[in-house]
N, C-alpha and C positions, 0 to 999 in steps of 0.2 A: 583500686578505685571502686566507688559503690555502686552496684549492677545499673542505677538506674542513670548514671553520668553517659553514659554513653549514648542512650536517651534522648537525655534533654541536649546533647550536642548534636545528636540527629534533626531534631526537632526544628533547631537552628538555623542547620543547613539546608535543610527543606524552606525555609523560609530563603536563605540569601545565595545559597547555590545549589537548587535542584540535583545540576547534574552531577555533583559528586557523589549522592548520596546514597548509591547504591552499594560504592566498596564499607562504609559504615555502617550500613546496614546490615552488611552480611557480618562483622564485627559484631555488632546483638545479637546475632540468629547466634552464630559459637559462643558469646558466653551465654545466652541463656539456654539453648539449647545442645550444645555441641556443634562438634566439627563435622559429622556427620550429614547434619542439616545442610550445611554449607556444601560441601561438596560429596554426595551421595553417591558412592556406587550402583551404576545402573544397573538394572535387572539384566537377564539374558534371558532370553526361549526356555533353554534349557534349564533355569530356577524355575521361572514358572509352572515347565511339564512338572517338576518334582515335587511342587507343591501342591500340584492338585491330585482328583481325584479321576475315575471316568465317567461320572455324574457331574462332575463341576466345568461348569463354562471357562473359558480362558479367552479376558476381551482385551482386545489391543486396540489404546486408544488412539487414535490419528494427530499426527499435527503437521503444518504445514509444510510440507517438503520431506517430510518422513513417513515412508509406506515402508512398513513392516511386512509387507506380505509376499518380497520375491526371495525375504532369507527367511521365513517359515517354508516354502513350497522345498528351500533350499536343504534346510534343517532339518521337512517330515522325508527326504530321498534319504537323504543320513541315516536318519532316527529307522524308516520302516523297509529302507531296502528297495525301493524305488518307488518313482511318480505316483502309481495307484495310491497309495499308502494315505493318500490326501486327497479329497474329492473341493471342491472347491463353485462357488457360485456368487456372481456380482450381485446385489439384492438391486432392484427399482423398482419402478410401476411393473405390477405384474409379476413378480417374481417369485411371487409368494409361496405358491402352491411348488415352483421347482426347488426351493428349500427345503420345505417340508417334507418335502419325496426324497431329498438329496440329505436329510437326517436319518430318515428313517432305512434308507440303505448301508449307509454307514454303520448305524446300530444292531443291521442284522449281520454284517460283514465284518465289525468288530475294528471299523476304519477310522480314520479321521475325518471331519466335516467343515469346513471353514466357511463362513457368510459371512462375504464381502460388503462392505460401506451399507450398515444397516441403517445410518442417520437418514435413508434414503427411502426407508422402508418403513412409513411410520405404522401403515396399518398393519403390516404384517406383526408387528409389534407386542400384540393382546396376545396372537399366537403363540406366538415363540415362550413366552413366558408361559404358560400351559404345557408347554414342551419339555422346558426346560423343566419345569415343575413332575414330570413324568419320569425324570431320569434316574432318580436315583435305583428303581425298580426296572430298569430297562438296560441300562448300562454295561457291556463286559467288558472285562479291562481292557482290550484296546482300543476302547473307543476314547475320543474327543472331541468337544465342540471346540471351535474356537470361533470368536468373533470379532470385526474389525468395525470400528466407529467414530467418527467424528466426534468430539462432546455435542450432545443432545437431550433434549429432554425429554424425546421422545422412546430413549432405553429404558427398558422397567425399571426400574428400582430395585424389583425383585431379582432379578437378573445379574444385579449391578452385586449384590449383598454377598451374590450364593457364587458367584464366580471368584476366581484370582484376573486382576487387573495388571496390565502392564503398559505403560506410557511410552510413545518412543520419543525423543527429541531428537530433531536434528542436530548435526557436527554443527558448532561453534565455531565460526572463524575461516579464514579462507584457508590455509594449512589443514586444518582440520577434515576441512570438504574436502580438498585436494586429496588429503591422506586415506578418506574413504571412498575415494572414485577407485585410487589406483590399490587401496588392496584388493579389492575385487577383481582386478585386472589380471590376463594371463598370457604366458608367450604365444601361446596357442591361437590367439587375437591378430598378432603381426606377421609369424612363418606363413611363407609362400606369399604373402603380396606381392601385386605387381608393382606398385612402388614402396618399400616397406620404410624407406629412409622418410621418405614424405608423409606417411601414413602414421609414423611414431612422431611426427610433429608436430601434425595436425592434430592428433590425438589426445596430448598435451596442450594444445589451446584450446579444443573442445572442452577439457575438462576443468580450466581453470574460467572458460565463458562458462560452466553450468556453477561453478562455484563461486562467480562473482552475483549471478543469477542471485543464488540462494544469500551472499551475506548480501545483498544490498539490500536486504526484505528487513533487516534490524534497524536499519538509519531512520525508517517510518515513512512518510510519504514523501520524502525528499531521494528517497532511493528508488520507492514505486508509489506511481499513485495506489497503484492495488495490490493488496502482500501475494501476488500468484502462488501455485502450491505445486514449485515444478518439482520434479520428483526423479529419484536414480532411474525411472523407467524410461522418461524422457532420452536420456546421457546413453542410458542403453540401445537404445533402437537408434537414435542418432550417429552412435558410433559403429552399431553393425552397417546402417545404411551408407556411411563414409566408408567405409572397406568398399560394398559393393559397387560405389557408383566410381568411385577411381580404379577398382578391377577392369572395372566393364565400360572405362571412359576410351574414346578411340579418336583423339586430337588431329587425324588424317582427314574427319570426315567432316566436309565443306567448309560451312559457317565454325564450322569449333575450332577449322584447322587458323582460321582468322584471328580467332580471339588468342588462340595458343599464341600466335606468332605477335599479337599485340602486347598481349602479357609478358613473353620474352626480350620486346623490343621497351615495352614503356612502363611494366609495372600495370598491377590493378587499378591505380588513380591516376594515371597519364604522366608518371613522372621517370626517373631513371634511378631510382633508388634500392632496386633488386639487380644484384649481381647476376653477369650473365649465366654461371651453373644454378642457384637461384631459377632465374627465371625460363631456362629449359625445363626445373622441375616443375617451373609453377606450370608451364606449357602443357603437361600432360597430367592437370589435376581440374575436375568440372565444378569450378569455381560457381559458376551461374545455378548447376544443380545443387551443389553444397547450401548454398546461401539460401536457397528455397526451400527445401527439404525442411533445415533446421531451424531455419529462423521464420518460415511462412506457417509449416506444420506442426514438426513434434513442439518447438518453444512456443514461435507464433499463434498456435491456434488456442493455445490458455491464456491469450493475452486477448483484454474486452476494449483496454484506454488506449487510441492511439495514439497520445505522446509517451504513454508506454511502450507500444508498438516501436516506435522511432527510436529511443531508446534501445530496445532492444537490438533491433540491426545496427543501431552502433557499433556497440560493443561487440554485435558478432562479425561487423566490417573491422574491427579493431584486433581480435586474435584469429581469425582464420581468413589469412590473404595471403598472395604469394610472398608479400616481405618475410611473413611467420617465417618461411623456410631457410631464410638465410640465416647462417648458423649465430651471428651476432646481434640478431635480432631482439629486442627487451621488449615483454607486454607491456600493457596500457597499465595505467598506474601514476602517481606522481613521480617526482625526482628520485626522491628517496623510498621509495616505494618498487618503482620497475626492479624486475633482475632478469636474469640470465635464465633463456630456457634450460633444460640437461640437451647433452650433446646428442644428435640426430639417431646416433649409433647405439642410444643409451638404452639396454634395457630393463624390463619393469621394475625390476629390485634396483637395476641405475636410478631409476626416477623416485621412487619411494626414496631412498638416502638422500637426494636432489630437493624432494619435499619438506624433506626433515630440516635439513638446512637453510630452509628460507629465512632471508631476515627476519628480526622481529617487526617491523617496520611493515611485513607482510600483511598485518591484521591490522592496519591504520584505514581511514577512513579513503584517502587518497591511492591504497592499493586497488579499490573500485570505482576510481575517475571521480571520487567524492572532493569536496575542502574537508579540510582538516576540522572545519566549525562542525561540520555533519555527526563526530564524534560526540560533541554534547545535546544535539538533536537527539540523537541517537538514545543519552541516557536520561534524558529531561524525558523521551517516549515511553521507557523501557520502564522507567517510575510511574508516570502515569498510567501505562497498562498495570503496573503491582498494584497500585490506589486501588483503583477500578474492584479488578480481581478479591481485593483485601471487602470493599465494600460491599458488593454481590455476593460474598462469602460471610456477609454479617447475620446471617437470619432473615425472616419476614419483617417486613415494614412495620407490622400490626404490632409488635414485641415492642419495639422503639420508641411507638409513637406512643403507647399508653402509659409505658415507664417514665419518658424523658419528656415529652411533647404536652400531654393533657394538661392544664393550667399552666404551662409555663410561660413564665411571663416575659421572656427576651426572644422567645418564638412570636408573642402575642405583639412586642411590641414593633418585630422587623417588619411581620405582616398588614400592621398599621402606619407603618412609616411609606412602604412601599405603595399601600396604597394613597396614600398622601397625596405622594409624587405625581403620579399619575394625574396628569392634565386632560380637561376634557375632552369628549371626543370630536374629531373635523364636522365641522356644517357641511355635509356637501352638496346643497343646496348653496351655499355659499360659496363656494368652491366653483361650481359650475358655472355662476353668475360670472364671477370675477376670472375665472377662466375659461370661457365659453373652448368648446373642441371646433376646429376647423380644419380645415382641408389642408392648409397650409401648414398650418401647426401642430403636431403630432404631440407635443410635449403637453399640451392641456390635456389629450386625455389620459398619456400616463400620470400626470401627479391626479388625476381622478382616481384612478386604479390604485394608485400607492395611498393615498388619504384614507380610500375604503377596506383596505388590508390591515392599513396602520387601525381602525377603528374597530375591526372582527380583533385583532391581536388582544388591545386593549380591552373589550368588552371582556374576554376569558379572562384575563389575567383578573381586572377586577373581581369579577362573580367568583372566580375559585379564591384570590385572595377571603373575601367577604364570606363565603362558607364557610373555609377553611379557619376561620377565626370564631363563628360560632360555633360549630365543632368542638373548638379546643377547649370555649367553657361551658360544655355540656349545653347547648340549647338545639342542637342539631344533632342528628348521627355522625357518629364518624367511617361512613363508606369507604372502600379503598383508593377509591381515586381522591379522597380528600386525604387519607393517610398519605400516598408518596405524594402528595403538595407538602405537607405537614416534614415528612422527611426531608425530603429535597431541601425546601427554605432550611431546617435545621444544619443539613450539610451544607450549607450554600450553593447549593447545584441548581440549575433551570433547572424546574419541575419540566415532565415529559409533556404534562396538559398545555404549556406553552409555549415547547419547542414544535410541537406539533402544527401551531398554526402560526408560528413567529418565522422568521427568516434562518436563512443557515449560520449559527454563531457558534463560536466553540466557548465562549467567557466562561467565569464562573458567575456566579448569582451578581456580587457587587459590582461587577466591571459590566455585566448585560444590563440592568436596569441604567445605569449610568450612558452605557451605551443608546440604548431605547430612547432615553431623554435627549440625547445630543440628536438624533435622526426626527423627532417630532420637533423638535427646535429647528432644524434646517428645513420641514417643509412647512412651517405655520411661518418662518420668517418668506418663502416663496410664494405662501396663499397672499400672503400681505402686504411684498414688499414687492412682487414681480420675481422673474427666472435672477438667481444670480451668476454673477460674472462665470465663476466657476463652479462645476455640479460635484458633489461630494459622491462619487460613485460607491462605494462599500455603503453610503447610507442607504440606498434604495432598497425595498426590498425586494423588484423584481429588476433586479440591474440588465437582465437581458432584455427587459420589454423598453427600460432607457437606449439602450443600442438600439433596438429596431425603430424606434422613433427617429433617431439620427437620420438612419439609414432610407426612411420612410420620408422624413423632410426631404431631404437631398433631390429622391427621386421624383418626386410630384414636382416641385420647384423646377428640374431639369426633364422632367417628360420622361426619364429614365427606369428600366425595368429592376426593380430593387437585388432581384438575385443577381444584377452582375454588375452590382456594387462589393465594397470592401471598403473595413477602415483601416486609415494606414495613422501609422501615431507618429507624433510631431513629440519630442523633450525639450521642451520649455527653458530657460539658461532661470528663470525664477518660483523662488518655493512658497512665496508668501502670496496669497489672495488679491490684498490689497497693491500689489505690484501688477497685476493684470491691467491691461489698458481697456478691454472691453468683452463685451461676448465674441466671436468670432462670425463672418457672415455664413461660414457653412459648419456643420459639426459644433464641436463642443469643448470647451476646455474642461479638465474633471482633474481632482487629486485626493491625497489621501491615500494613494497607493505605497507598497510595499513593495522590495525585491529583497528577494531568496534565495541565499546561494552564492550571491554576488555582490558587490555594490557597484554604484554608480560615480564612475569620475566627473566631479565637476569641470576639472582642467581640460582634461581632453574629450569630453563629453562621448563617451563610450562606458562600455559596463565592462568591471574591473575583477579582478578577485576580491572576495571578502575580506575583510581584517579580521586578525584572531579575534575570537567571542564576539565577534556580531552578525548575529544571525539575519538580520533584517537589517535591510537599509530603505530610509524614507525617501523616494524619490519625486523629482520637482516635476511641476503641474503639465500635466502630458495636453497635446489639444490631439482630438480626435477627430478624424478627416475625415470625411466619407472620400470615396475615390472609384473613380470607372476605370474596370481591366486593369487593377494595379498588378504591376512586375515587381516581383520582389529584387530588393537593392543584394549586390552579393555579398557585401560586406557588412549586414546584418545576421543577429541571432532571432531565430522566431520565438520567443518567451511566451507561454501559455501564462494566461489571465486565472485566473483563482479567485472564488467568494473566500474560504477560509483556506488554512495553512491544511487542509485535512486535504485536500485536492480531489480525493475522488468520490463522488454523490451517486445520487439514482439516474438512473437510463430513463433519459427522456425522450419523448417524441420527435426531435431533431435528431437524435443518434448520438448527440452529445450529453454529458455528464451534467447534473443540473448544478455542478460546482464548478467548472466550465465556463467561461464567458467568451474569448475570441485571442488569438494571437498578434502580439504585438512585436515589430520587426524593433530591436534594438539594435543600436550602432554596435559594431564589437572591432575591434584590430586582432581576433582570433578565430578559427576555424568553430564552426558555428556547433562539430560535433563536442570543442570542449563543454562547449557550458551545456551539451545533452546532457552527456555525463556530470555535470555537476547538479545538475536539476532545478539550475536556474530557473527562476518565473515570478512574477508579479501577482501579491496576494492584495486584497481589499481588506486583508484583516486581520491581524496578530492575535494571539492567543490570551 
């Protein structure tokens, strides 16, 4: 076939099935580059020592959940014959000067030096590079720098040139983690416990909960709102502190003796599904401490989102409970997905061969409480970071734009079409007339608020469009902020100058301005026509100042203190507008929402499993309640609200995510922890 077919059938597929197109692609990396490219032998410690010098830096780059730095400490006892052999310092505010001092002893002692997370360390930064610069004339041979870093921009360069670099990735795959926890592992870990049979099973779901941790970070924000960067240190201190607290657990003593004998009698969730040897052992394991320790501190305390958070103890109420212990016990996982832990008695080398043999089925979306759709999330994400990466990897803007951009005329002409579009701006002078703000009515002054956001949006977009155009034929400069306008339109991407003061949207260029038009259409049809029947929530751009209006009628109307309101949401049996009978006396009907992860049964009006490949389901026109001292119903899921599919935004001054809007109780006939784990939630907006 001719090099370039493989190509143009990429090309293809990028356009009508995304998510395949990563195994084709690596199909062009082998033939145009080798096999090599495709799957690379990874470095070790020990290439790198041998490639260098004792002047030359040795930087270890960081990525998410992989820290290099407890099998270096491990490697320099090897390599120098013990601990000393490696001096070692975390860099932050302040650190500077104890690096400095912590190289320059190394150098007279002929040691190793290591400086930890220097991305953290920007001023120290000039320094070190003058250091580093010093070495060649200063260095005996056993000396070595080494350095640990996040990618930043804040690493010299010079730095970056004159050293050997080494990348770590993390294990791929849940087998993989799995198989990197427990080579590390040793018998020396379980001899002498005081329950050692309990202690190797618990052990075993602690390390399949840290390696569900780590693969659900791939799914993209359907797995986490925020990719956290839990690390084998986490796993470590979590499992020496599991030895120590079931050693020192003493189930005789009062209130414990309680809960032991609950636990024996009913099970951690009050039912009878632990055996009674089972639940003797569960009797004498400190469930309460367990669960706090690991899931409040070492996991919990890296975690900022609390529907992260809730997620989290999920999963960790789902492999470390007294059922774990019964010997027939299967983790959390789909159907086909669960297996069999290794037998109680099994050890470490039992469990490695146990790892070895997990289904293949293992490394499915549904072996981490995902659907099965979460798999093409997953690579529709994993493309989209390659784009990205591939783009940011292009060179300066300033190259682009002078080559491809200057007089071009299908740049000149999108930047005049766009600005076409572009309807004038709201009177709000008009606006106020015909919706004077009242006591009563909260909703005049947010469409005040939204008319005059929508008009700042609009003014930038113009004036950079209208620069940006004479720029292109030489009657202006072309500054750099006019350059990535210039770039951006040619990628099709929102320029940054408009995402900046535009609403939270993920589109590309032609689906945003499209979308832009449809949201000035729905409030110039409201300045005009009056509120209608139904509110287009994803259209607003401050949809949470649309809620607090609700919430704000409600309470002035009823004399009510508005913090101890809540809205509770109502699912509508109708999807179409014109089907509505009217506004509602309290709250608000609103649609245009999305559900993630799940769909919505019409029949039995409850939220269902997904269907293969639909990632999104439209669901019908919700009305929003306001409610005093609402009780949540049991037999709802609490679904988090979401502006885009990206879920997680900036720390705002409520403590919530500014991509965040409120929890919405959905009917479910399932246990409300499934759809945690599936990461069910209603978005305002598809990609």
């Amino acid at each position: 076939a001719e090099p370039s077919s493989t190509l143009r059938r990429l090309l293809l597929l990028r356009a009508l099935r995304p998510d395949a197109c990563l195994a084709l692609l690596a199909d062009l990396i082998r033939e145009s580059l080798g096999p090599h490219f495709v799957n690379p032998a990874p470095p070790t410690l020990a290439e790198a020592y041998a490639a260098s010098e004792p002047f030359t830096p040795l930087v270890l780059l960081l990525t998410p959940g992989a820290d290099p730095s407890a099998q270096l400490l491990e490697w320099a006892r090897q390599h120098g014959g013990g601990g000393k052999h490696l001096q070692a310092v975390s860099l932050g505010q302040g650190a500077g000067p104890r690096a400095a001092a912590l190289i320059e002893s190394a150098l007279s002692q002929g040691t190793w030096a290591l400086l930890q997370n220097c991305h953290l360390a920007a001023s120290f930064m000039p320094q070190l590079e003058r250091i580093v610069e010093r070495l060649p004339g200063l260095a005996g041979p056993g000396f070595r720098l080494w350095l640990t870093s996040a990618p930043t921009q804040a690493l010299p360069a010079a730095v970056l040139r004159a050293g050997v670099k080494l990348a770590t990735e993390p294990p791929r795959g849940l087998r993989a983690n799995l198989r990197a926890l427990w080579e590390r592992a040793e018998e020396l870990e379980f001899e002498g416990a005081r329950e050692e049979t309990s202690l190797r099973r618990l052990r075993y779901g602690l390390s399949l909960f840290h390696a569900t941790l780590l693969e659900r970070r791939r799914f993209g924000p359907i797995g986490w709102n925020v990719p956290y960067a839990f690390s084998a240190a986490d796993f470590d201190m979590s499992a020496r502190q599991m030895r120590q607290l079931i050693d020192n657990y003493d189930p005789t003593d009062g209130a414990r003796a309680q809960r032991a004998a609950a636990a024996r009698s009913h099970g951690k969730y009050g039912t009878n599904s632990v055996a009674p040897p089972t639940a003797e052992a569960a009797g004498r394991v400190p469930w309460d401490a367990l669960v706090h320790v690991i899931g409040e501190v070492n996991y919990g305390g890296r975690v900022t989102d609390d529907r992260d958070r809730r997620l989290l103890r999920t999963l960790l109420d789902d492999l470390l409970c007294p059922e774990a212990l019964d010997w027939e016990f299967c983790f959390c996982g789909g159907a086909s997905a669960a297996h069999m832990p290794p037998a109680p008695t099994a050890t470490v080398e039992d469990v490695r061969a146990h790892v070895a043999r997990l289904p293949a089925d293992a490394e499915a979306a549904e072996a981490v409480g995902l659907h099965a759709n979460a798999q093409l999330a997953s690579a529709r994400h994993e493309l989209a970071a390659l784009v990205d990466n591939m783009a940011a990897s292009g060179g300066a803007h300033g190259g682009l734009v002078a080559q491809a951009a200057v007089g071009s005329d299908d740049l000149l002409a999108l930047a005049e079409t766009i600005d076409s579009r572009l309807p004038a701006p709201f009177n709000l002078e008009t606006v106020m007339e015909a919706h004077p703000p009242t006591y009563e009515e909260s909703m005049h002054t947010v469409l005040g608020h939204e008319a005059a956001r929508f008009n700042a949006l609009l003014h930038v977009v113009r004036e950079t469009l209208r620069a940006t155009r004479k720029a292109l034929l030489g009657l202006a400069s072309m500054v750099p902020e006019l350059e990535e306008v210039a770039s951006a339109l040619q990628a099709r991407r929102v320029p940054s100058a408009w995402a900046r003061v535009a609403y939270p949207s993920r589109k590309a260029l032609g689906a945003w301005t499209a979308d832009l038009q449809r949201r000035l259409n729905f409030f110039s049809s409201w300045i005009k026509d009056g509120a209608p029947k139904a509110m287009w929530l994803p259209g607003f751009f401050s949809a949470q100042g649309f809620l607090t209006g609700l919430l704000q009628n409600f309470a002035r109307k009823d004399s009510i203190a508005i913090d101890r309101l809540s809205l509770h949401v109502h699912v509508l049996t109708v999807h179409a507008i014109s089907e509505v009978p009217g506004r509602p006396e309290d709250g608000a009907y609103v649609h245009g929402m999305f559900l993630e992860g799940a769909r919505w049964d019409r029949r039995s009006r409850h939220i269902g499993e997904a269907r293969p490949k639909e990632l999104h389901c439209t669901m019908p026109i919700l009305w929003l309640c306001p409610s005093l001292d609402l009780q949540p119903d049991k037999d709802v899921y609490e679904a988090p609200v979401y502006r885009t599919t990206e879920r997680h935004g900036q720390l705002t001054t409520t403590g919530h995510s500014s991509n965040f809007l409120f929890m919405a109780p959905l009917p479910s006939d399932m246990p409300p922890e499934h759809w945690i784990k599936r990461g069910v939630a209603l978005v305002c907006e598809t990609d």
